[in-house]
N, C-alpha and C positions, 0 to 999 in steps of 0.2 A: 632898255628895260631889263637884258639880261644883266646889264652890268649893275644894274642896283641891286638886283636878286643876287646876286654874286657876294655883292655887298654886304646886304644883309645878312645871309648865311655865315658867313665869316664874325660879322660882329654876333652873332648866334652862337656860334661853336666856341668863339674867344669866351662872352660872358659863360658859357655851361661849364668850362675850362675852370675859370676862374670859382666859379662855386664850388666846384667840387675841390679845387686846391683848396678851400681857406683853411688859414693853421691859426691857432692861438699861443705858440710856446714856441722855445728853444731849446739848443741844448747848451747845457755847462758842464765844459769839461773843466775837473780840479785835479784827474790821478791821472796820468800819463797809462795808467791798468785800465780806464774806460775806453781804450782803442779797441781792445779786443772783443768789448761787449757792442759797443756804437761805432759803426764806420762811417766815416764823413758826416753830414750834417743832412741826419734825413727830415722829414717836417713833421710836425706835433699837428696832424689832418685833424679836422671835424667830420667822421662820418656820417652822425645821425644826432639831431638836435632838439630841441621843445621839451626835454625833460622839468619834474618838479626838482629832482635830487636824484641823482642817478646812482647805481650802486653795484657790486657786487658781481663784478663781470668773468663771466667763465666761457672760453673757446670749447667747441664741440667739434673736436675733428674730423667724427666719423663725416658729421652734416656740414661741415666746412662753414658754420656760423657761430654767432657771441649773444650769448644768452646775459638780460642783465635786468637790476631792478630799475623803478622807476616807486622809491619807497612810500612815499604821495601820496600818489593814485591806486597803490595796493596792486601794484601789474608786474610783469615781467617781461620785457620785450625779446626780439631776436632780430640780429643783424644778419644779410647775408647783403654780398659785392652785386648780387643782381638784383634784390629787389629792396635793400634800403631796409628800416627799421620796420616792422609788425608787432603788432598786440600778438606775443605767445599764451601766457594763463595771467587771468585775471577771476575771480580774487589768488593773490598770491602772498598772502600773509596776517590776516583778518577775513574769516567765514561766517564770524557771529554776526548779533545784531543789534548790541549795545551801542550806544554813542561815545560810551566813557574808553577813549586811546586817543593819543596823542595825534599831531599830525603826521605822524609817522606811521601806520599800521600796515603796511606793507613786506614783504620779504626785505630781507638786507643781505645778508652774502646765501651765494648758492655754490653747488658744489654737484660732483658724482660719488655715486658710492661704489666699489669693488663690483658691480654688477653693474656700472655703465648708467643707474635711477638716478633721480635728478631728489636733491637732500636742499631744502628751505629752512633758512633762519627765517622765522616767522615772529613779527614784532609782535603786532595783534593780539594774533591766537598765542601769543608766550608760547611757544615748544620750538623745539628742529624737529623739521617731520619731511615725510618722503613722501615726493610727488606718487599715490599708486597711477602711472597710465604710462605707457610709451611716451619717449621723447619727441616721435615724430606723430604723435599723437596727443597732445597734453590735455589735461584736465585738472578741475580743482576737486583733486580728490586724493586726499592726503592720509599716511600712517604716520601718528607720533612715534618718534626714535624718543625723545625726552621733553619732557616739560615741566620736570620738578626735581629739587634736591630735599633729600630727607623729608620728602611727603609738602614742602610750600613751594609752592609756583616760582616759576623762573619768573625774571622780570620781561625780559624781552631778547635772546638770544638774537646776537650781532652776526658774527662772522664764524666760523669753521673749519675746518681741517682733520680728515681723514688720518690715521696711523694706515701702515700695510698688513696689520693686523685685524683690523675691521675696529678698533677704539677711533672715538672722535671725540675731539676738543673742543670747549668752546667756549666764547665770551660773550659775559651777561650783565652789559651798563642794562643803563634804565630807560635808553631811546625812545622805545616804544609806547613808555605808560602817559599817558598825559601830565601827569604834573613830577614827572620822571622822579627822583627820587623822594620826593613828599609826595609821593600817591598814593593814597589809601589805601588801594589794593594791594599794592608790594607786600610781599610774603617774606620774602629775604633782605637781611637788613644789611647786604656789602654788594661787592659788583664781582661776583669771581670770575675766574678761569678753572673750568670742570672737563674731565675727562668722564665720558662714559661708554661702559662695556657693561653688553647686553642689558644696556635698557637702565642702568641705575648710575646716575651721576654721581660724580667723587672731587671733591675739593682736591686744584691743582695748587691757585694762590686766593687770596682773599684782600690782599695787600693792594691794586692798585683802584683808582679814583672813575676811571672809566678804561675798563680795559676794551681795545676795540679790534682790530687785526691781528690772524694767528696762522704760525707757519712752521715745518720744520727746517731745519739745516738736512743736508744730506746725510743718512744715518739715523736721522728722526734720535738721536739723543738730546738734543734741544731747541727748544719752544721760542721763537720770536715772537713778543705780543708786544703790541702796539696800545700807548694811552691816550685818549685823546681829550686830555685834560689841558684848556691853556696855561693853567699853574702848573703842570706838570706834564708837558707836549714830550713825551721822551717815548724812546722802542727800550724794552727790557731783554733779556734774556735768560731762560730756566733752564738748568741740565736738569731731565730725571735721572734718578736712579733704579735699579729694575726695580723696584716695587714703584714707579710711580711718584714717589717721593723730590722733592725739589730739593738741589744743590744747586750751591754756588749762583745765586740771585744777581743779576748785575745789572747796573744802564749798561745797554747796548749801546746808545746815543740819545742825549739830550736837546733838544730842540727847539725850548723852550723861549729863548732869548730870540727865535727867528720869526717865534708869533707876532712877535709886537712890529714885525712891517711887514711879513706876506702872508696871504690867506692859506686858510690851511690849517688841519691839524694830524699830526700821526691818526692813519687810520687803516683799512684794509696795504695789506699787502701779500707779495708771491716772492718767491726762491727760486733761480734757476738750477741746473743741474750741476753746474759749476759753487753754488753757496752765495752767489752773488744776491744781492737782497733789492727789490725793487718795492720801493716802501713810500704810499701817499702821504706828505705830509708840510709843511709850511711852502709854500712854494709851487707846488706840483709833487713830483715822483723823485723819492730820492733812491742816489744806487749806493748802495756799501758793499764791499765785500765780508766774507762771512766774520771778521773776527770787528766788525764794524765801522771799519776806514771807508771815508765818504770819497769814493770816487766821481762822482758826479752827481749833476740832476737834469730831470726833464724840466724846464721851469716853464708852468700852464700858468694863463694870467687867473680862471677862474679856481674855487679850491678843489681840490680831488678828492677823491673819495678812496677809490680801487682802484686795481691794474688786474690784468691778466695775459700772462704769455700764453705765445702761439706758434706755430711752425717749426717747433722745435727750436724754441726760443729767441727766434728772429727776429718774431714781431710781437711789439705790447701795445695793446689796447688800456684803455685809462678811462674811468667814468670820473667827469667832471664836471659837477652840479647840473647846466639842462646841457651838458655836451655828452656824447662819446666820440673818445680821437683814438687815432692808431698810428705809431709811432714802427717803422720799418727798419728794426737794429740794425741788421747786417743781410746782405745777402744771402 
């Protein structure tokens, strides 16, 4: 009798083993420079699963957990190694009571602000606005930072990025409205990239087709944005100039031709300290270094959305449609 107890335990411990390893992705190395980012061949884990469309993932150091959306269902979850995925704030980017939004009304990228507040791109409600409550206390109960350019309504602010200044950046497809860019309601008739300080947005570009992920390089002199158009699946790049003004417009990397056999499109992405660029897009997670040579990819079989580093850039987490995985760079 013991020996079958014995038994059984073991095939117990093996399958929990086994679940908790499962990986979906590999890695590809193409630059002999992705050693010093990726050591050996760590695994592309599933931590935490059953998302609609997962999105927008940011590590919280202080609380040693990954805050991310679930755009869907209008949630925001939080991961932590001991207790697995929880509903963090719900509603988290839609607080009215219309019917009229997309299936998207949810938050889509999150962020901190210089004060350590939790900052919502909000589909829904169209604004970036600021969670008001503690982080170890959440609530839905929000201060607009912005929700309009020249007095008409954002369409649905996507993703953002903080200056050390206190300006924030942001991109404005049409995600969120239900019939996205033929929706009645749309105010604004392009998809920009805006910058805003103290409270009033300012046209960065008006040029791309869906602008969707935004970052800087080290030095915050230039803008990585992300399109996530499959006619035009490419990462751009913007110098300002100190007034704000755009120089020198360029593809960063074109991608376009990678749509047509893996899922995916440019979408969120992050900067390590180093300029290295971990950027969602055909395939999984692509890495460049800063002047845009592709040194490798995570390649996830589902499409990704975001990443966000952690441990001091050791480890990336990657939300991938109903997955989140985490990917352990280096030691």
């Amino acid at each position: 009798m013991k020996t079958l107890f014995y038994i059984l335990a073991i095939v117990t411990l093996i399958s929990c083993a086994q679940k908790e390893m499962k990986t979906i992705g590999t890695i590809e190395r193409i630059d002999p420079a992705l050693d010093a980012i990726i050591q050996g061949e760590p695994k592309v884990e599933v931590i935490a699963e059953g998302f609609k469309w997962s999105e927008g993932p940011i590590w919280i150091k202080e609380q040693n957990l990954l805050l991310f959306s679930d755009v869907p269902t209008n949630t925001i979850y939080k991961w932590t190694a001991e207790k697995g995925k929880e509903v963090y704030l719900t509603p988290s980017g839609y607080t009215g009571t219309s019917t009229h939004y997309s299936n998207e009304p949810g938050s889509n990228g999150i962020t901190l602000n210089s004060d350590g507040k939790l900052v919502l791109c909000q589909h829904g409600d169209r604004r970036v606005a600021l969670m008001d409550a503690p982080l170890t206390a959440p609530e839905a109960k929000f201060i607009t930072l912005v929700d309009n350019y020249q007095g008409k309504k954002l369409n649905s602010p996507n993703d953002a990025v903080f200056r050390s200044n206190g300006d924030l950046f942001l991109t404005d497809p049409p995600y969120g409205l239900m019939k996205q860019e033929n929706d009645s309601t749309r105010e604004i008739p392009f998809q920009g990239v805006f910058k805003v300080s103290n409270g009033v947005a300012s046209l960065i570009t008006d040029s791309l087709t869906r602008p969707n992920g935004i970052a800087f390089l080290p030095g915050e002199k230039t803008l990585i944005v992300a399109n996530s158009d499959p006619g035009k699946a490419t990462w751009y790049a913007f110098d300002l100039l100190e007034n704000d003004s755009v120089a020198n417009a360029r593809i960063f990397y074109d991608a376009t031709e990678n749509t047509k056999t893996e899922k995916g499109l440019p979408d969120g992405l992050k900067i390590d300290k180093q300029g290295n660029v971990f950027a969602s897009g055909p395939g999984g997670i692509w890495i460049f270094n800063k002047d845009g040579k592709v040194l490798g990819k995570i390649k996830i079989s589902e499409p990704t959305s975001n990443c966000a580093l952690a441990d001091d850039d050791k480890t990336l987490y990657a939300t991938s449609n109903m997955y989140v995985v985490r990917i352990k760079l280096r030691d």
